[in-house]
N, C-alpha and C positions, 0 to 999 in steps of 0.2 A: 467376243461371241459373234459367229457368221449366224446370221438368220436369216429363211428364206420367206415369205409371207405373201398367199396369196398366187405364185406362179402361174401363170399360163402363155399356153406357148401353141400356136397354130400353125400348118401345114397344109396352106390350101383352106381345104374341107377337112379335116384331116386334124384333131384336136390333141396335141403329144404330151401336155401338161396341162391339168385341171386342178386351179387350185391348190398349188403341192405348197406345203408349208411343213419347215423340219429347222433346229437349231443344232451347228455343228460347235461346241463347245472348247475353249481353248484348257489344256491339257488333258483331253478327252480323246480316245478314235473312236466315229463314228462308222460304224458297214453301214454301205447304202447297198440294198440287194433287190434283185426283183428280176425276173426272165426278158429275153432277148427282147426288142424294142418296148420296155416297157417304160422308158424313159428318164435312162440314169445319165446317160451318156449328153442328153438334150440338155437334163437338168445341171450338170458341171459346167458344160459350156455357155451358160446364160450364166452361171457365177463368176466366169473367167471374163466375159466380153465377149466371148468370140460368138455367140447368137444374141437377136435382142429379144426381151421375151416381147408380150401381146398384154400384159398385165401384171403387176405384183412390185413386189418390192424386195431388193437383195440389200443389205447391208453388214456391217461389220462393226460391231459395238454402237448400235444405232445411227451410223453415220451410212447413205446410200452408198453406194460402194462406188467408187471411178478409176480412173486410168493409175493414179498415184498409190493410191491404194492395192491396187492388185500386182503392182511391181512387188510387193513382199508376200505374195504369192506362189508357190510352187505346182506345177501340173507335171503331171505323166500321163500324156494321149494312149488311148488304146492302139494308136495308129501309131507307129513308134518313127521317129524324126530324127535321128541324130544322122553322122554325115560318116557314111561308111569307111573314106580311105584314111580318114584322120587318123592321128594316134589319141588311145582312150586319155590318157591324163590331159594332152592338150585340149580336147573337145571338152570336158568337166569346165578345165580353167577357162576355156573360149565361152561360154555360160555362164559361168561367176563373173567374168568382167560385162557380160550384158547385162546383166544384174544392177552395174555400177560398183564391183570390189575393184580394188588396185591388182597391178599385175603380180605383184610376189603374194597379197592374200591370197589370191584366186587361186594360183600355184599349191599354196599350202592348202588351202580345203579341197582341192581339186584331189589332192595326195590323200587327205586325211581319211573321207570319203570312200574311195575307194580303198584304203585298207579295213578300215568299216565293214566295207562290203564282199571281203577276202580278194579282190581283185591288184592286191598289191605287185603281183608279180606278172602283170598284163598292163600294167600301165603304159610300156612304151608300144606293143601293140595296136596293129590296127585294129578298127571296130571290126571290121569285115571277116578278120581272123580271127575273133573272138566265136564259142559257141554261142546259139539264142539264147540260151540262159544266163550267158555271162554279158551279154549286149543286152538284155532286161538290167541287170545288176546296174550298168552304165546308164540306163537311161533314167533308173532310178537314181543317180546319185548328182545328176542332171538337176532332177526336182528337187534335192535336199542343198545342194551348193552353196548358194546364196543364202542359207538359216531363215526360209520363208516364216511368216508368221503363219499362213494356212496350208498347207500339204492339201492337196488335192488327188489323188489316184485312179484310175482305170484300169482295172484290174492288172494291179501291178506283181501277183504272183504268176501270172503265163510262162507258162513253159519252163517255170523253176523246178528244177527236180528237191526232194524234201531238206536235202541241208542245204541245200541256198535259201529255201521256205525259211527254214530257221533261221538263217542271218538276218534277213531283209525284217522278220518279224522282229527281233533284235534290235534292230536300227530305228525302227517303226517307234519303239515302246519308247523306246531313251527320246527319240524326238519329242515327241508329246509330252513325258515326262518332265521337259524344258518348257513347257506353258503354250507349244504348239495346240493346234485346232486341225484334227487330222481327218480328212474324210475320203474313205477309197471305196469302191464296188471290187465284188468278186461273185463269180457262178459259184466257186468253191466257199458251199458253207460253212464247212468246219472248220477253213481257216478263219472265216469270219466270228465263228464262233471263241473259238481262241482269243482272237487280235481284242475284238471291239467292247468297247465300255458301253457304247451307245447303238439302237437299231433302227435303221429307216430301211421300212418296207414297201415297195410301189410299185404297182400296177397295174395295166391301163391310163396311164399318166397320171394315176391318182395315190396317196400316201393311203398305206392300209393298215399303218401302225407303225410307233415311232415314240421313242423311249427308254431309258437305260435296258440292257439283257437282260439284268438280273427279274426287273420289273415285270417285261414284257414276259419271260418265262413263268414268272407267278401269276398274270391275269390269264394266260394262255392254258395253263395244267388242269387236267381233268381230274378227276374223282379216281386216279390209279393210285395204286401203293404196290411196296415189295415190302413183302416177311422172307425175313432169315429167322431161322428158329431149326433148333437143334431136336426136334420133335418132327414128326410126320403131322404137314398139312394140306394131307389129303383131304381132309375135310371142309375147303375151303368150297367144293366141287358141289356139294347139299349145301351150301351157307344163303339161305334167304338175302338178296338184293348184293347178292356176289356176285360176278363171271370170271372167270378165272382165263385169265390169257396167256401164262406160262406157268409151267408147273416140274420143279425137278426134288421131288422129297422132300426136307426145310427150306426150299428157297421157292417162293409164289409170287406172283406178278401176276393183281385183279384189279378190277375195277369195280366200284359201289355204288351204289343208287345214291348215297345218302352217308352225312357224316357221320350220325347215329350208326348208322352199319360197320363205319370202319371202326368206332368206338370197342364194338361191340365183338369184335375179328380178334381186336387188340388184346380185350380181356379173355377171350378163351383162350388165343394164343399164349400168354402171360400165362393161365390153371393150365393148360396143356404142356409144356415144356418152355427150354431156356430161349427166352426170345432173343437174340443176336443184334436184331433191328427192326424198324418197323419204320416206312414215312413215304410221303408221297412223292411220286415221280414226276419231276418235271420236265415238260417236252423241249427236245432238241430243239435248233434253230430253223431247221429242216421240216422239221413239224408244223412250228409255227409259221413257216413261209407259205406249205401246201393251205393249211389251214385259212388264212386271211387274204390270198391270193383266191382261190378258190371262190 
């Protein structure tokens, strides 16, 4: 388990993390989401080493986290590093032996890897000749080489057009799957929505919520519901402590004052026609980000 406890992180005058506390769980993906400097990119790299924070505590199954430790680590910078003229398979395996693998492992995972990541047939390629999307693919498999214990990411879907999406999200599941602890940001919600088991939401250097999805979508849902019903519910439009926010013949989307009301929607619906479905909607992740950000 990576935990983070307490984090602060100053800049001057200038206060980038306050307090940020979130646990990135091993077989788990955690989204870390939150709008432009809000402090995700600050928060990775004070788990990496590479800033020191002003307060708090990082560890990793209770033990403070240090240099040995973070060698089974994997990152993928937003700022992407790999060495343009190289050929892709050698630059993978050039990474696995900094890692500490031997030369013919490195080799092999360096291969394995990228055919993972459909880049089997670019391997002896340079980076440079590669498109940005297939030099994403490489920097990811960069992070994954050495079988880190923590995946780390920075918005590692940029500039994937939608089937590389789906490979990398592929690769992603099966890692974690193996008892990895995977923690990535993205601006793109829905893929976070998809990927992640777990959500950390921040901004202004501060956690605004953080918690499995499924969880965080049930404290977040309002007092909406949709009926399907093979009956006209037009009458939802006069229904005391309704408002009706879509409306297409049997199929409504309202919102209730009160549970008593939605009870009560139920049972005329049920004496009025065959009700098809009836249950509350719960909000997007997109929802929930305006919502607690805000």
């Amino acid at each position: 388990m990576l935990e983070l406890t307490g984090i602060t992180k100053r800049f001057g005058e200038r206060t980038a993390l306050d307090d940020v506390s979130f646990q990135v769980a091993p077989g788990r993906i955690t989204g870390f989401v939150g709008g432009n400097g809000a402090g995700k990119s600050t928060t990775m790299r004070i788990i990496l080493g590479l800033l020191s924070k002003d307060g708090g505590d990082v560890t990793l199954d209770g033990v403070p986290l240090g240099a040995s430790a973070r060698r089974n680590f994997g990152y993928m910078p937003e700022e992407r590093g790999l060495y343009p003229r190289m050929k892709v398979r050698e630059q993978i395996a050039y990474f696995a032996r900094l890692h500490g693998l031997g030369k013919r492992e490195a080799a092999a995972r360096a291969e394995e890897f990228l055919v993972q990541l459909g880049l089997e047939e670019r391997m002896t390629d340079s980076l440079q000749d590669l498109s940005l999307g297939n030099q994403q693919r490489a920097q990811i498999a960069v992070a994954l080489v050495h079988d880190p214990r923590v995946l780390i990411l920075d918005e590692p879907f940029s500039g994937l057009d939608p089937m590389a999406v789906d490979v990398v999200l592929a690769v992603l599941q099966d890692f974690a799957a193996r008892g990895s602890a995977v923690l990535f940001s993205s601006h793109q919600l829905d893929l976070v929505e998809r990927l992640c088991d777990d959500l950390v939401i921040i901004g202004g250097g501060q956690v605004r919520a953080a918690g499995p999805r499924d969880q965080l979508r049930e404290e977040h849902s309002s007092n909406r519901y949709q009926l399907v019903s093979s009956g006209d519910t037009g009458w939802l439009r006069e229904e005391p402590g309704v408002e009706v926010i879509s409306f297409d013949g049997g199929n409504a989307i309202f919102d209730v004052d009160s549970a008593d009301t939605a009870q009560r929607v139920l049972r005329r619906s049920v004496a009025d026609g065959d009700v098809a479905s009836f249950a509350p909607q719960q909000p997007s992740l997109a929802q929930i980000f305006k919502e607690v950000v805000r």
